[in-house]
C-alpha positions in Angstrom: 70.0 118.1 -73.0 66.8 118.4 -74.7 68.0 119.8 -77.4 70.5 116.7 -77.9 67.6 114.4 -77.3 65.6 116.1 -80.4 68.7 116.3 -82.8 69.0 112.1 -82.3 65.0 111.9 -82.5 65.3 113.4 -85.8 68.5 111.3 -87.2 66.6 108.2 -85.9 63.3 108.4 -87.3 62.6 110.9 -89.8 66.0 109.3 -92.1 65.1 105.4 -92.5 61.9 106.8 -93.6 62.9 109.5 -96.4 65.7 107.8 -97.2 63.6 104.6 -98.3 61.1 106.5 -100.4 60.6 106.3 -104.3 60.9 109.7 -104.8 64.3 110.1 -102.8 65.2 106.8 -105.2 64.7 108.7 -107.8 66.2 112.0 -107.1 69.8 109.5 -106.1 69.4 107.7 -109.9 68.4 110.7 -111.8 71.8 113.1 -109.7 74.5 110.2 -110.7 73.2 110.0 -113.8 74.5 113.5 -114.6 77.5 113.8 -112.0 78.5 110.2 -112.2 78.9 106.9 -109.9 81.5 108.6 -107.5 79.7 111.8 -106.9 77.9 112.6 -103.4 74.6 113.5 -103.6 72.7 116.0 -101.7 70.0 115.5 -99.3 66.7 114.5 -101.0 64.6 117.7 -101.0 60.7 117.4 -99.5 58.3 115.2 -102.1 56.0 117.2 -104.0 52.9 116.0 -105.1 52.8 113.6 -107.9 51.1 114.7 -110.9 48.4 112.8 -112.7 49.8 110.4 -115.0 53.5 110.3 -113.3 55.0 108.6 -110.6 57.3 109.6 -107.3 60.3 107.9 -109.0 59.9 109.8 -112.2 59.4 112.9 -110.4 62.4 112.1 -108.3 64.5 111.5 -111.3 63.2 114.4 -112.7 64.4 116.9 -109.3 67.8 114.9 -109.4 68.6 115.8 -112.8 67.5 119.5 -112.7 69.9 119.5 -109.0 73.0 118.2 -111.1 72.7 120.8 -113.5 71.9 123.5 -111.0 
């Protein structure tokens, strides 16, 4: 029971919100621009922190691209 209750907990709250972020936006762009439109990209892997002079989207693009190749 509980551990049902936890599982949706986690699918309800914790998605909308990393879903949504620039860094996951950018890790989606910078995947399909290697594998293509069609492909199915991977769960968006925890944000680092952003370096000085770069953004969370770059970065994201950045994580995407090196995923696609990996």
């Amino acid at each position: 029971m509980w551990k049902s209750v936890f599982v949706m907990f986690l699918f309800l709250f914790l998605s909308p919100v990393q879903a949504g972020s620039q860094f996951c936006m950018g890790f989606y762009e910078g995947y399909k621009s290697i594998k293509g439109e069609l492909s199915i990209v991977p769960i968006c892997p925890i944000e680092p922190i952003t370096p000085i002079g770069s953004s969370a989207f770059r970065e994201g693009i950045k994580a995407g691209i090196k995923a696609a190749q990996s």
